[in-house]
C-alpha positions as CSV (number, residue, x, y, z in Angstrom):
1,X,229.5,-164.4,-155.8
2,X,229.8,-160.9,-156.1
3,X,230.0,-160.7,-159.8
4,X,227.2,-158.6,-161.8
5,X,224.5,-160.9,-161.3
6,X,221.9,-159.4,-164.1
7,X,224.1,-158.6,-166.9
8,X,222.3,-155.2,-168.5
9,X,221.0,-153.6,-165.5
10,X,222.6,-150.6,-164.0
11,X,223.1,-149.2,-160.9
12,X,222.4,-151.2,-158.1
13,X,221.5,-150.0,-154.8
14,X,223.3,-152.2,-151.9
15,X,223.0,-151.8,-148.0
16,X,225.4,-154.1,-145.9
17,X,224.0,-154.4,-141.8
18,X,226.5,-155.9,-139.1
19,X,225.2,-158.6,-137.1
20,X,225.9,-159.3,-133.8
21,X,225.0,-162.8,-134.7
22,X,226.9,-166.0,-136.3
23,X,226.4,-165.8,-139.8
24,X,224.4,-169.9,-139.7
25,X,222.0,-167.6,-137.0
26,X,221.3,-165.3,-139.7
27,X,221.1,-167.5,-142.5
28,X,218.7,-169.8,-140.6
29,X,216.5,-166.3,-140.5
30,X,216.7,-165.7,-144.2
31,X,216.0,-169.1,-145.4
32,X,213.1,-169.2,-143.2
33,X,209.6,-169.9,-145.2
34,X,207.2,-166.5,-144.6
35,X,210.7,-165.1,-142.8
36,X,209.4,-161.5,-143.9
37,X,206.3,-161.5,-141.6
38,X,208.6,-161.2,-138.9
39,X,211.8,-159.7,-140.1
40,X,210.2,-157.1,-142.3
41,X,209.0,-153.8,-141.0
42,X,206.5,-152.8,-143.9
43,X,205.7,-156.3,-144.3
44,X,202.2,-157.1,-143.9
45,X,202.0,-161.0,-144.8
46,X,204.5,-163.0,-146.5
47,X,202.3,-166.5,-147.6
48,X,204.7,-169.1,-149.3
49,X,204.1,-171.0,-152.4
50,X,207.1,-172.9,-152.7
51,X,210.4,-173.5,-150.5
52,X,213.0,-173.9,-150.2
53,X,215.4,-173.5,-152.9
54,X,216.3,-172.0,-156.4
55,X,212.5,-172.4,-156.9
56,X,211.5,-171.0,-154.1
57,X,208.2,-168.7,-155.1
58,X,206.9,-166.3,-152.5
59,X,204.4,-162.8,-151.8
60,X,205.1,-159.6,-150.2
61,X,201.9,-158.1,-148.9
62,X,203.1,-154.9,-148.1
63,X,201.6,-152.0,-145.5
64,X,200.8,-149.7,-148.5
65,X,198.5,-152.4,-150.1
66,X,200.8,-153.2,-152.9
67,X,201.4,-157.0,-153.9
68,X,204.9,-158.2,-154.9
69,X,205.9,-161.7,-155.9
70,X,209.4,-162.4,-155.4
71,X,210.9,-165.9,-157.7
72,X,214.1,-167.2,-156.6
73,X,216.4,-168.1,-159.4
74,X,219.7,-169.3,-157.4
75,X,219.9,-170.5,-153.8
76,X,223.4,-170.9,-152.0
77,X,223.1,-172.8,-148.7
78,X,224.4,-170.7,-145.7
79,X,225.4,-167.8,-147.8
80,X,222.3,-166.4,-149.7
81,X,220.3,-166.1,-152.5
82,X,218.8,-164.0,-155.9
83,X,215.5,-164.0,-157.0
84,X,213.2,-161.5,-158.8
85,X,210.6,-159.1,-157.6
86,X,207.5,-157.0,-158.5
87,X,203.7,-156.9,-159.3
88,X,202.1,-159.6,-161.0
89,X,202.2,-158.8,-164.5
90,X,204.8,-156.1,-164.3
91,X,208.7,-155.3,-164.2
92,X,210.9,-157.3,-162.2
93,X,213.9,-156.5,-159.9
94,X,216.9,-158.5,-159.7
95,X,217.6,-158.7,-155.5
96,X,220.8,-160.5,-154.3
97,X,220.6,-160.9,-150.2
98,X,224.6,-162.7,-149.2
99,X,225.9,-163.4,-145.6
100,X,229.4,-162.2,-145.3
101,X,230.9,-164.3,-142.4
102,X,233.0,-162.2,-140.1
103,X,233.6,-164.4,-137.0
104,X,231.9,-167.1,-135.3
105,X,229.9,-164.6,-133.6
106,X,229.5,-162.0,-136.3
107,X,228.6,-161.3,-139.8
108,X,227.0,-158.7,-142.0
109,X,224.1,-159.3,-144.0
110,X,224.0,-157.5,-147.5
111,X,221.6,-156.9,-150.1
112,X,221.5,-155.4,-153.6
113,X,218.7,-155.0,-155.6
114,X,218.8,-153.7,-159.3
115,X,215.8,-151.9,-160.0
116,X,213.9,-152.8,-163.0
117,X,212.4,-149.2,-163.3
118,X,214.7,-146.9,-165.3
119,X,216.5,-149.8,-166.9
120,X,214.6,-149.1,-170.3
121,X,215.5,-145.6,-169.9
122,X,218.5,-143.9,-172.2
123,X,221.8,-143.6,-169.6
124,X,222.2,-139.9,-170.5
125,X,218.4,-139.6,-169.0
126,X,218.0,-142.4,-166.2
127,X,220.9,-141.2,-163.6
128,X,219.0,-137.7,-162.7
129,X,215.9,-139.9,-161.3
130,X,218.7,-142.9,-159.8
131,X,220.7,-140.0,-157.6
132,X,217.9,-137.8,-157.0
133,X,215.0,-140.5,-155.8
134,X,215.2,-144.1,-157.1
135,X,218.5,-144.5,-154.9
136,X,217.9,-142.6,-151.9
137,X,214.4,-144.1,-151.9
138,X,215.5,-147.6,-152.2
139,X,218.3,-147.2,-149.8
140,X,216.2,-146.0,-147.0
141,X,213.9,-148.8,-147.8
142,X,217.1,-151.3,-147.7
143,X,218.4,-150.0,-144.5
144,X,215.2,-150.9,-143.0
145,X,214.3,-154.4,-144.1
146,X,218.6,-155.4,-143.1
147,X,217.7,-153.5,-139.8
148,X,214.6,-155.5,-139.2
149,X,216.7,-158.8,-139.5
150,X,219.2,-157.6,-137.2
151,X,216.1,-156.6,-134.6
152,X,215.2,-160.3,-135.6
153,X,218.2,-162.2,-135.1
154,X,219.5,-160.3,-131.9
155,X,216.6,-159.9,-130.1
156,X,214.2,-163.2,-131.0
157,X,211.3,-160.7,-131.3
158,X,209.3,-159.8,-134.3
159,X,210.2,-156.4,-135.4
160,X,207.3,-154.0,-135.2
161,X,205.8,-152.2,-138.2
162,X,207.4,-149.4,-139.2
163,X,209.8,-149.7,-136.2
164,X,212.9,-147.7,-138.3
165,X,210.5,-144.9,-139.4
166,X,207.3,-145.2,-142.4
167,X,208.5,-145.3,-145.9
168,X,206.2,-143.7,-148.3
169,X,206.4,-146.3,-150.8
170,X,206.1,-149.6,-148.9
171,X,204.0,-148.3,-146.1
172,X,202.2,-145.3,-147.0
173,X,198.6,-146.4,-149.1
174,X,199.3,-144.5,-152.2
175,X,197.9,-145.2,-155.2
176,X,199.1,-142.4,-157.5
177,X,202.8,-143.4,-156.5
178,X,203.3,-145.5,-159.9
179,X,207.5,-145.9,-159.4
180,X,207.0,-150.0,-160.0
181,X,204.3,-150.6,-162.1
């Protein structure tokens, strides 16, 4: 399952979070309906259209204001899933999320996302903007949301907004930040 999962898109960005957790605990996180109201720190509300499964349809109200819908296009029971995100109307993401089972009381929770934005871009142009924001900018924002689980999992607790630090574009209101529309 760790094959290129979008054929034509570039450059993924992947964080990997150990759990102190078995990996059914963490799964039964993820595959929760509206699971990013409390394992998200820059979500705001996470209403659910349809679950579960490789239909599953979903919204990510974010802190900053912005609206992203995320569509689930494969679903694998206890391990993870892929689906696509962005703004209504607008370019979509490719996100993988997979459980990696490491004992019975331990796994790591991984996820990948393959960002729609410079994908139109020539190659010789596009990995200036990848290494210098895109990636470090996604990363950070990845390290949060598999940190937030981790707070989830471990602790039974909500993790608070913007508990791992603000990120300026998920929880910042910005309007003139146009990276994903």
């Amino acid at each position: 399952m760790w094959e290129d999962p979008k054929p034509g898109y570039k450059w993924p960005v992947a964080v990997s979070q150990p759990i102190t957790a078995s990996a059914e605990k963490v799964w039964d996180a993820i595959s929760m309906p509206g699971n990013l109201e409390l394992c998200h720190p820059f979500c705001a509300k996470n209403p659910v259209e349809v679950w579960p499964g490789a239909e599953s349809q979903d919204q990510i109200h974010y802190l900053s204001g912005w609206v992203f819908e995320r569509r689930f296009c494969r679903w694998f029971e206890g391990v993870g899933y892929d689906l696509d995100i962005g703004r209504q109307g607008g370019g979509m993401s490719f996100v993988s999320w997979r459980i990696i089972s490491v004992d019975d009381q331990n796994c790591i929770l991984r996820i990948a996302v393959y960002p729609h934005v410079l994908q139109d871009v020539p190659m010789a142009i596009r990995w200036l903007p990848h290494i210098v924001h895109v990636g470090p900018m996604l990363r950070t924002y990845l390290s949060s949301v598999v940190r937030g689980f981790e707070w989830y999992v471990t602790r039974g607790e909500p993790v608070p907004r913007n508990q791992f630090g603000a990120h300026p574009w998920f929880s910042i209101p910005n309007r003139h930040n146009r990276v994903f529309e």
